[in-house]
C-alpha positions in Angstrom: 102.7 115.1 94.1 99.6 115.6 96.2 99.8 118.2 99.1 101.9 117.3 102.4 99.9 116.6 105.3 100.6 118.0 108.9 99.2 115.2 111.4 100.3 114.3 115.7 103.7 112.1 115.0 102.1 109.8 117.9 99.2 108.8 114.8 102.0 108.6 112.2 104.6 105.6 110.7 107.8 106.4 109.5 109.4 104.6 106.6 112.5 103.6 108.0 109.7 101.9 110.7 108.3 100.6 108.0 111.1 99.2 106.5 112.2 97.9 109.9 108.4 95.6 110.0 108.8 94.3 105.5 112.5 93.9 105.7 113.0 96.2 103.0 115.7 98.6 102.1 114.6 102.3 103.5 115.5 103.5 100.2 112.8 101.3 98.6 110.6 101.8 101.1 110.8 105.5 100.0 110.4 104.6 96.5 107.0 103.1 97.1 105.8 105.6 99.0 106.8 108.2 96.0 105.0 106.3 93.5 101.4 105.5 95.6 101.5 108.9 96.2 101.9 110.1 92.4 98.8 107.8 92.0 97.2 109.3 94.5 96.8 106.2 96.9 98.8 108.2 99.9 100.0 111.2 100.9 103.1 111.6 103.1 105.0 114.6 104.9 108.9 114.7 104.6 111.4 115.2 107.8 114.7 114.4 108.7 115.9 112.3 111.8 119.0 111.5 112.8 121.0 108.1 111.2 121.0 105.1 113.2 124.8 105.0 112.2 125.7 106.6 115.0 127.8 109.7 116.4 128.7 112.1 113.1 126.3 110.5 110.4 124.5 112.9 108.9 120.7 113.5 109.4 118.4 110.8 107.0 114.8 112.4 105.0 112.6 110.0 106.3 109.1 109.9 105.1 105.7 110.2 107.7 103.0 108.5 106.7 99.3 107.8 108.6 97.9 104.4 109.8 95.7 104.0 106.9 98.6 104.6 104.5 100.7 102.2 106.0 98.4 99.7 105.0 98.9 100.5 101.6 102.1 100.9 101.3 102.8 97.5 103.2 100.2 95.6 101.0 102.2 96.7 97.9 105.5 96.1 99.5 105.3 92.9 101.5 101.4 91.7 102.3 103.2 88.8 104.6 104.2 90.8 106.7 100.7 92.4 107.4 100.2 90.9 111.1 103.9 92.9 112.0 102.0 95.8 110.8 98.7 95.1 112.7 101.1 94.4 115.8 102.8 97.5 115.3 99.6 99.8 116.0 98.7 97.9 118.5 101.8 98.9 120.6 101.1 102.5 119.2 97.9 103.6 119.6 96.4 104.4 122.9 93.1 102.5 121.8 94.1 99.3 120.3 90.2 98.5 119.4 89.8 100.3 117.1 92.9 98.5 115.1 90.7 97.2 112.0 92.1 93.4 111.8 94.4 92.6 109.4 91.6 91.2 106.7 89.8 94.6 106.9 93.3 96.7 106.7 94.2 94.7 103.7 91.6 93.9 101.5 91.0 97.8 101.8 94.2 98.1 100.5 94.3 96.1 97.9 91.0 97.2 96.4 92.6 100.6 96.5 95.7 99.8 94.5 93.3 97.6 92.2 91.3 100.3 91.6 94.6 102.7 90.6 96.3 100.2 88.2 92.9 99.7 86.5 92.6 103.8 86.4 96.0 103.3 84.9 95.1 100.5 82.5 92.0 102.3 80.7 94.5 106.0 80.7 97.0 103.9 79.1 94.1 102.7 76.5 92.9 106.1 75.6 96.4 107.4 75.1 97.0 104.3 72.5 94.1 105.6 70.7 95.0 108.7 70.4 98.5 108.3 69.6 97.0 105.9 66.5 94.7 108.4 65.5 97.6 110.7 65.6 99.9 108.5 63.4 96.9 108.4 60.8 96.8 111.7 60.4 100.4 111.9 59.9 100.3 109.3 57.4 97.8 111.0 55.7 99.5 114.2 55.3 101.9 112.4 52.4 101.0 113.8 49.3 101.5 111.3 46.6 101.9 112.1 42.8 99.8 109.1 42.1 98.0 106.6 43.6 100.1 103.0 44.7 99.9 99.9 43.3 97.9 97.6 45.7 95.5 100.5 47.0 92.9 101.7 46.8 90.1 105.2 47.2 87.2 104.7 49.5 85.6 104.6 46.4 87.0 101.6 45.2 86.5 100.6 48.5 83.3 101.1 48.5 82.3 98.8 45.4 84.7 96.4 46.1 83.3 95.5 49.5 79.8 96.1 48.5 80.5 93.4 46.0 81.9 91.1 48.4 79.1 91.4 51.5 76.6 93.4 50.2 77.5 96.5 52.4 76.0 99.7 52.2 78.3 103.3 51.8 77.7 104.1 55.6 78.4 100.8 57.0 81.8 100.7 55.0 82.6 104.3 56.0 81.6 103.5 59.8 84.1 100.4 59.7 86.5 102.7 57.6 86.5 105.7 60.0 84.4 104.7 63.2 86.5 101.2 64.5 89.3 101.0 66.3 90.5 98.5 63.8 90.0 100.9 61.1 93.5 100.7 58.6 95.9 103.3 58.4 96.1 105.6 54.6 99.0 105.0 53.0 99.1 108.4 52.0 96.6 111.4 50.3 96.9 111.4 46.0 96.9 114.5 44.6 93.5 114.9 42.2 94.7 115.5 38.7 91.7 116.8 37.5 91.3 120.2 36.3 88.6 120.9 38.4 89.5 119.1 41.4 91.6 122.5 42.1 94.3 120.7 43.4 92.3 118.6 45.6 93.6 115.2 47.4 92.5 112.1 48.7 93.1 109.0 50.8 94.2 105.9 49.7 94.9 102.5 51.7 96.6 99.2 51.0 94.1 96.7 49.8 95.5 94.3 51.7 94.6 96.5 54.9 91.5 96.9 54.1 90.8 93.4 53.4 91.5 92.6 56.8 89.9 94.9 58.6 87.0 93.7 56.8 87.5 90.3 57.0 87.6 90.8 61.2 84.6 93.1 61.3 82.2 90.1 59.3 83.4 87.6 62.2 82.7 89.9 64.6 78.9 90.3 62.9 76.1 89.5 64.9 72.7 88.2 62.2 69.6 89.4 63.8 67.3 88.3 61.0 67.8 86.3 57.6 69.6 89.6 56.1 70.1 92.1 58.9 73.1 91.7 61.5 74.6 94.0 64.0 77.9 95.0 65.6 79.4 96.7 68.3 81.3 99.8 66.3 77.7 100.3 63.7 74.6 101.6 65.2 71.4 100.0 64.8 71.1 96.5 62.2 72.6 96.9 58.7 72.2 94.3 56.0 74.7 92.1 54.7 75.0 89.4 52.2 77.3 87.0 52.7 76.8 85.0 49.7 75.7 86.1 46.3 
């Protein structure tokens, strides 16, 4: 929660005022105010007044926020009621020209919460990436006695696919470990071999691999009669799509 501010009450909106403008519950009202200001959109200072219920009701939290704010939280709530809002400052503020008109108010606002749910959108993209770089780690951490029908090494990898485009070792490995497409082992083999000390290593499903191969060739740009490019490999590479 970002830190309380102390402003003059006269420059302030409550929420229950708020909720008297959008026609909203004050509990949801309260709600919204909460979550713009975990995004960091508004910031808000807590007091208590007493209910509208009458005599004996006990005292309400009711949330303060500033004329900027209201904006936002009104544009998220109920934009139709935006002239209310614009009205409401009027009445309140000892200067009514310098109320910003309800297209400046709003399309402020808006930008701002646009802005936040993209911030949202690309944290919610990193996390995915992370949490599938995560899982093939996991993955990889089975140790298999020996390696599964219908995969194969990145060796086999390697001159399979070379077969089929032409690919060089580092473009394979740079689609292999480098793009977000890049399939997931189906385990780590333990090397038999005497001297491989006890050594392991990876081992996907053909079928995987065949895919992720299949989509990074469509995805190929040619820049000459052998050389082509793509986003996830740096600089040209050649390929051969037909031998």
């Amino acid at each position: 929660m970002n830190p309380l501010i102390q402003m003059n009450a006269s420059a302030m909106m409550s929420s229950r005022e708020i909720s008297d403008v959008v026609q909203k519950r004050h509990d949801n009202v309260k709600r919204t105010i909460e979550t713009l200001a975990e995004k960091g959109l508004v910031r808000f200072t807590q007091f208590e007044e007493t209910s509208h219920d009458g005599a004996g009701a006990r005292p309400v939290e009711v949330y303060l926020v500033n004329e900027r704010d209201s904006y936002v939280v009104v544009a998220q709530l109920s934009p139709e009621f935006t002239a209310r809002l614009v009205d409401y400052w009027q009445t309140h503020k000892s200067q009514p020209a310098q109320i910003p008109t309800t297209a400046e108010a709003f399309a402020h606002a808006f930008r701002m919460i646009a802005d936040a749910e993209q911030r949202e959108a690309q944290r919610d993209e990193r996390l995915n990436l992370i949490d599938a770089k995560v899982e093939r780690i996991e993955t990889a951490q089975t140790v298999l006695s020996a390696r599964p029908a219908n995969s194969e090494s990145i060796m086999h990898i390697r001159k399979r696919i070379w077969r089929l485009y032409g690919l060089s070792d580092a473009t394979i490995d740079a689609v292999m470990r480098q793009s977000p497409y890049a399939p997931k082992p189906a385990g780590m083999v333990r090397n038999d071999r005497a001297e491989a000390d006890g050594a392991t290593y990876a081992v996907y499903w053909k079928k995987d691999v065949t895919a992720a191969f299949e989509r990074f060739i469509d995805e190929c740009r040619p820049v000459s009669a052998a050389f082509y490019t793509h986003p996830f490999v740096e600089g040209r590479f050649k390929m051969v799509l037909e031998h």
